[in-house]
N, C-alpha and C positions, 0 to 999 in steps of 0.2 A: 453447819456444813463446813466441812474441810477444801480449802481452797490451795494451788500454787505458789507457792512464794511471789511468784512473779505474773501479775497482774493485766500489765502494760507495760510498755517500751516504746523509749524516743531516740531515734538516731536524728542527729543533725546536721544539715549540709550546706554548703554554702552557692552552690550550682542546682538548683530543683531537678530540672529538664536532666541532666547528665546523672545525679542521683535518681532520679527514675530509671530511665534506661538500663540502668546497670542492676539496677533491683528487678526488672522488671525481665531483663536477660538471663540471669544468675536465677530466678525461680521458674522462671516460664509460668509468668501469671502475670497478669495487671495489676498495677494500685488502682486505689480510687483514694477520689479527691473525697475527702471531709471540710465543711464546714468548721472554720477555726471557731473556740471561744472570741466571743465579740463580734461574731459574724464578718460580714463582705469588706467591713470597715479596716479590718485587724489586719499588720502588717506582719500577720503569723500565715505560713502557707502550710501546710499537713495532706500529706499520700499515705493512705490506712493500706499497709501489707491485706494479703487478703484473712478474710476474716470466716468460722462458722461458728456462728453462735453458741451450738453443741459440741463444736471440736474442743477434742484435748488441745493443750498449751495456751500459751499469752500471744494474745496480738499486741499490734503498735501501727509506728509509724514514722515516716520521715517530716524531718520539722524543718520550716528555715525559719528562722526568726532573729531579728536584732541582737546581738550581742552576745549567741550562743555559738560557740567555734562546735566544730568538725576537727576530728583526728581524732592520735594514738593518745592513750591514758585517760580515757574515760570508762563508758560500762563493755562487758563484753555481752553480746547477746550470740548464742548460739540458733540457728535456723535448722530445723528438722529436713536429712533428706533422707531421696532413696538410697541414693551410695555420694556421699559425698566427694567422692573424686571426681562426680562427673559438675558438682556444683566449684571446685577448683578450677577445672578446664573453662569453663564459663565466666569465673575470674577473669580469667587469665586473659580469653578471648575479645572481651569488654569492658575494657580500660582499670581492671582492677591490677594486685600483686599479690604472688600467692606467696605469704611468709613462711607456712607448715606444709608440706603436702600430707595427705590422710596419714592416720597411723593410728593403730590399737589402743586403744583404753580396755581391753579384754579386766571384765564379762560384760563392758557396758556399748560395746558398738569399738565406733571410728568416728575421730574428730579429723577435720584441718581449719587451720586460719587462712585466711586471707584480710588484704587489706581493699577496703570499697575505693567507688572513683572518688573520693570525699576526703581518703585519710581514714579512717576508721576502722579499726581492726573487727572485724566479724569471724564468729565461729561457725562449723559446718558438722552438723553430726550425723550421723546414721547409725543402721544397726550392722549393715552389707559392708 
């Protein structure tokens, strides 16, 4: 079976509560909590983006963990929307920074950047 290049995905942050909120603004959905590897013990905290088992693309998740920075120059992960200009405004509204506003990748949709409450640069795509 032919699978995604992209499986999974970790963002990492160093404010849980404030990286929630802004993920949680920015989609209009809740995370949920995951049980880290090592269980209750592990000083690993992880919020699963939402997830369908059947749905197209990769899920993930926000990580904090020891010794893993948050910011620019890491992976870039793009998030699926309806019209990503309104997941910009949303940015904007909720303690992110918006580095790209939408713009054309014609025939493949509209992307923009922004950057998370964390530092992290996140991509926005759609097809609108």
């Amino acid at each position: 079976m032919q699978h995604n290049a992209v499986g999974w995905f970790e963002i990492y942050v160093q404010d849980m509560p404030r990286a929630r909120r802004f993920y949680e603004q920015l989609l209009g959905r809740p995370l949920e909590q995951l049980t880290p590897p090592g269980g209750a013990d592990s000083d690993l905290e992880m919020w699963a983006f939402p997830m369908e088992k059947e749905g197209m693309g990769a899920s993930g998740a926000l990580v904090k963990m020891p010794d893993y920075l948050s910011g620019p120059g890491g992976t870039l992960v793009y998030f699926v929307c309806e019209d990503c200009a309104e997941q910009v405004r949303r940015a904007d509204a909720h303690g992110g920074q918006i580095i790209k506003e939408k713009f054309s990748i014609a025939p493949y949709g509209f992307i923009a950047m922004v950057q998370d409450s964390e530092g992290n640069l996140i991509g926005l795509h759609s097809m609108q």
